[in-house]
LOTORKE-222892 format. One record per residue: residue in one letter; chain; x, y, z of N, C-alpha, C in turn. Coordinates in steps of 0.2 Angstrom, whole numbers, plus 5000, padded with zeros to 4 digits. Atoms other than C-alpha are relative to their C-alpha. Example, Ala and Ser with C-alpha at 12.3 -4.5 7.8 and 13.67 -1.06 7.14 Angstrom:
<sites>
+------+------+------+------+------+-------+-------+-------+------+------+------+
: code : unit : n_c1 : n_c2 : n_c3 : ca_c1 : ca_c2 : ca_c3 : c_c1 : c_c2 : c_c3 :
+------+------+------+------+------+-------+-------+-------+------+------+------+
:    A :    A : 5004 : 4994 : 5000 :  5062 :  4978 :  5039 : 5004 : 5006 : 5000 :
:    S :    A : 4996 : 4994 : 4999 :  5068 :  4995 :  5036 : 4996 : 5005 : 5003 :
+------+------+------+------+------+-------+-------+-------+------+------+------+
</sites>
This chain:
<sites>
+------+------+------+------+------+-------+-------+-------+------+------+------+
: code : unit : n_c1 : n_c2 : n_c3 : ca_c1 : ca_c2 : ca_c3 : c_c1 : c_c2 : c_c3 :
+------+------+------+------+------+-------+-------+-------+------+------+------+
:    X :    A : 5003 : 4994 : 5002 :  5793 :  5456 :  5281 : 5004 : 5006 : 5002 :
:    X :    A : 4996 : 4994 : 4999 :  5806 :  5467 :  5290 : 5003 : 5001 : 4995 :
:    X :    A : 4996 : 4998 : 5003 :  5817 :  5467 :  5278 : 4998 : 5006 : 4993 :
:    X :    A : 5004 : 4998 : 5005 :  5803 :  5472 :  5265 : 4998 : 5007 : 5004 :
:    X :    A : 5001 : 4993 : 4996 :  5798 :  5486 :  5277 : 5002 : 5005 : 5004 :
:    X :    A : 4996 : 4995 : 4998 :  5813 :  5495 :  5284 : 5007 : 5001 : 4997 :
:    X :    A : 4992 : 4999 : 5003 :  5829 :  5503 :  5278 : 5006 : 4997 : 5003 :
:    X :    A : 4994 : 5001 : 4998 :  5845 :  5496 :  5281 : 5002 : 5002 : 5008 :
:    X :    A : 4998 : 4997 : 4993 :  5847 :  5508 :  5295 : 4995 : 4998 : 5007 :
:    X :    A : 5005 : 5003 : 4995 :  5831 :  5502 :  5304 : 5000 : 4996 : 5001 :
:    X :    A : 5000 : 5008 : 4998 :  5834 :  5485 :  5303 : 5001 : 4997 : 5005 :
:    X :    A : 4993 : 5002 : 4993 :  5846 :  5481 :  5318 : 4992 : 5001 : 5006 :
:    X :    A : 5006 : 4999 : 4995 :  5832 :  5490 :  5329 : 4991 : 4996 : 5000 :
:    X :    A : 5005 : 5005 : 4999 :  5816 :  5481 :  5320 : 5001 : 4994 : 5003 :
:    X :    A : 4997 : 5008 : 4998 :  5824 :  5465 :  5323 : 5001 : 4999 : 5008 :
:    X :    A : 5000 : 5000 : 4994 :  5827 :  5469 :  5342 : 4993 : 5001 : 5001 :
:    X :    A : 5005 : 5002 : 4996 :  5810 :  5473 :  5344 : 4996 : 4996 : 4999 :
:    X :    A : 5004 : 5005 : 5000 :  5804 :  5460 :  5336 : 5001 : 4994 : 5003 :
:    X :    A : 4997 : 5006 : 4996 :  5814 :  5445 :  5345 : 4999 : 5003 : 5006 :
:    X :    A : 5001 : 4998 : 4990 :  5811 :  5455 :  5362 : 4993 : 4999 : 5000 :
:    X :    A : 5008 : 5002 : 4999 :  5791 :  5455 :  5359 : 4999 : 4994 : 5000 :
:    X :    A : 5001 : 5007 : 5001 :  5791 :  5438 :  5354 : 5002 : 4997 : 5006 :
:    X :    A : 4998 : 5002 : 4993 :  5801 :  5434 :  5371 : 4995 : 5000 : 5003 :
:    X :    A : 5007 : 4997 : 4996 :  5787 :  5444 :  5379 : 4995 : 4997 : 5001 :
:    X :    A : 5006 : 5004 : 5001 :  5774 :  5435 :  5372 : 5000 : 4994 : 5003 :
:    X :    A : 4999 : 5007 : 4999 :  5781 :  5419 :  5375 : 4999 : 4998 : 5009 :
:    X :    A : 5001 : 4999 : 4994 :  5783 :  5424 :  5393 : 4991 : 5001 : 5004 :
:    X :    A : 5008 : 5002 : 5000 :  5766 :  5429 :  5395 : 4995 : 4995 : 4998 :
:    X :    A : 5005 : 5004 : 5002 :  5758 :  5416 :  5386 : 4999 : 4996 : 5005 :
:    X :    A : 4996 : 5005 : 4999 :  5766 :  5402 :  5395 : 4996 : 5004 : 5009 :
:    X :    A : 5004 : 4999 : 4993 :  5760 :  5412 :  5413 : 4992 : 4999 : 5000 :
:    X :    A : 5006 : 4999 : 5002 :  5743 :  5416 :  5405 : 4996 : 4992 : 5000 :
:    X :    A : 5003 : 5006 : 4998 :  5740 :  5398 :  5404 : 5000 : 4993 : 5003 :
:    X :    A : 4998 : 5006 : 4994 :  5748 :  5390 :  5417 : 4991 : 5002 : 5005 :
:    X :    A : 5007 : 5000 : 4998 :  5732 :  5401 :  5423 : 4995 : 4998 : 4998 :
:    X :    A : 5006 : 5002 : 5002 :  5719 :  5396 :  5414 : 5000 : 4993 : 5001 :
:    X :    A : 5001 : 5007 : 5000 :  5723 :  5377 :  5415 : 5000 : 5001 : 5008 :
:    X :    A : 5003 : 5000 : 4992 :  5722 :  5382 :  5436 : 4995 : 5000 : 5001 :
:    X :    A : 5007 : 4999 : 4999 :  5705 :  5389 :  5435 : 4996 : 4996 : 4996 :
:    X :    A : 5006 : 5007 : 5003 :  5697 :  5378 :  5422 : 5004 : 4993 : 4997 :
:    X :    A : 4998 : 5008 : 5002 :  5698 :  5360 :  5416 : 5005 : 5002 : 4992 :
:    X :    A : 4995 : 4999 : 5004 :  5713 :  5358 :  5404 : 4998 : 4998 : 4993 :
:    X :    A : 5004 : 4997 : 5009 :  5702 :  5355 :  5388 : 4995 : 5005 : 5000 :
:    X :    A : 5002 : 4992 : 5002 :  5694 :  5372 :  5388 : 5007 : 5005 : 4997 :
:    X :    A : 4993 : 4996 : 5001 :  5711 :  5378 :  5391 : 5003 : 4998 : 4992 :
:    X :    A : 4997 : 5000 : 5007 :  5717 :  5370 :  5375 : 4995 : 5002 : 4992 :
:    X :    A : 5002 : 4996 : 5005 :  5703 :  5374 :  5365 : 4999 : 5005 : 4998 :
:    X :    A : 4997 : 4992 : 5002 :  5707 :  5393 :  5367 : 5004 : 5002 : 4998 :
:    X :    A : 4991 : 4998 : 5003 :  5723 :  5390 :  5362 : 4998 : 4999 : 4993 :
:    X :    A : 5001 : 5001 : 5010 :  5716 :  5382 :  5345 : 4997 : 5005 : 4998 :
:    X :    A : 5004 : 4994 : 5003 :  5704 :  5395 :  5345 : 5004 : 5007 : 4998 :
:    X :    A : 4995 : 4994 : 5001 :  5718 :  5408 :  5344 : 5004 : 4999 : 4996 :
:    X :    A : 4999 : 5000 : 5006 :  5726 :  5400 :  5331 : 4997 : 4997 : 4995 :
:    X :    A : 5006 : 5000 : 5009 :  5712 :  5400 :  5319 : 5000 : 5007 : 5002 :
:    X :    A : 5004 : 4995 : 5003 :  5708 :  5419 :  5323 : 5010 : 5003 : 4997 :
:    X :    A : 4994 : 4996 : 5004 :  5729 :  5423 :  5319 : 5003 : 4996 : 4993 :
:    X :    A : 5001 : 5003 : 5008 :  5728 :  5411 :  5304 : 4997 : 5005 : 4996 :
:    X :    A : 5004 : 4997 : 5004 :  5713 :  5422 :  5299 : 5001 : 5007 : 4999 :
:    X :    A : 4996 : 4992 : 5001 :  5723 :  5440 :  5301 : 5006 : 4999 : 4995 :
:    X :    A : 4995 : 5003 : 5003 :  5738 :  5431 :  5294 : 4996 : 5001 : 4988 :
:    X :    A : 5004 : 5003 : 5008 :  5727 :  5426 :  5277 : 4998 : 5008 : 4999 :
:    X :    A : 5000 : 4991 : 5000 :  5723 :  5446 :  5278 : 5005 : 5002 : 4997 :
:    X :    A : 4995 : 4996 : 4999 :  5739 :  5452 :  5278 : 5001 : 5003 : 4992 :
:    X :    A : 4997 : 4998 : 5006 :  5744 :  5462 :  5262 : 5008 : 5002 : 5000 :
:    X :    A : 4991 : 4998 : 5002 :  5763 :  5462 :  5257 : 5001 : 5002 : 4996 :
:    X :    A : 4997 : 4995 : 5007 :  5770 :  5476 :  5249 : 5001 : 4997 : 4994 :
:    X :    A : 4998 : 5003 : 5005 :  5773 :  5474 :  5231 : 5008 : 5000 : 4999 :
:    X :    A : 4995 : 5002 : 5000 :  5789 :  5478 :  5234 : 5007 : 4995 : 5005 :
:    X :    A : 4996 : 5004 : 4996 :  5793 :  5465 :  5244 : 5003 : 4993 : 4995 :
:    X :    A : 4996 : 5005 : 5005 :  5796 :  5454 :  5228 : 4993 : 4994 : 5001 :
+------+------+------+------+------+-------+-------+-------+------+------+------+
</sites>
């Protein structure tokens, strides 16, 4: 989708902030449920995991891409 959504000149910078959030997140998650599998039993913990990827399936299937993305 970046390419479909920024100009040539923005790219360089979408791309950085896209692979640095993605870092972020991965950093985070990975903390996030090192805690959760602490405090509760490790199948709650992973049914939140599946529970979050059914509701980014369900934003995803949302998603509209520009027409001139081809």
């Amino acid at each position: 989708m970046i390419p479909a959504l920024t100009t040539e000149g923005q790219r360089l910078g979408a791309n950085s902030v896209a692979w640095s959030t993605g870092r972020l997140m991965q950093i985070l998650g990975a903390a996030t449920a090192g805690g959760l599998i602490g405090l509760v039993v490790t199948g709650a913990a992973f049914a939140l995991s599946a529970a979050t990827f059914l509701l980014s399936t369900a934003f995803l299937a949302r998603l509209v891409i520009p027409s001139q993305a081809g």
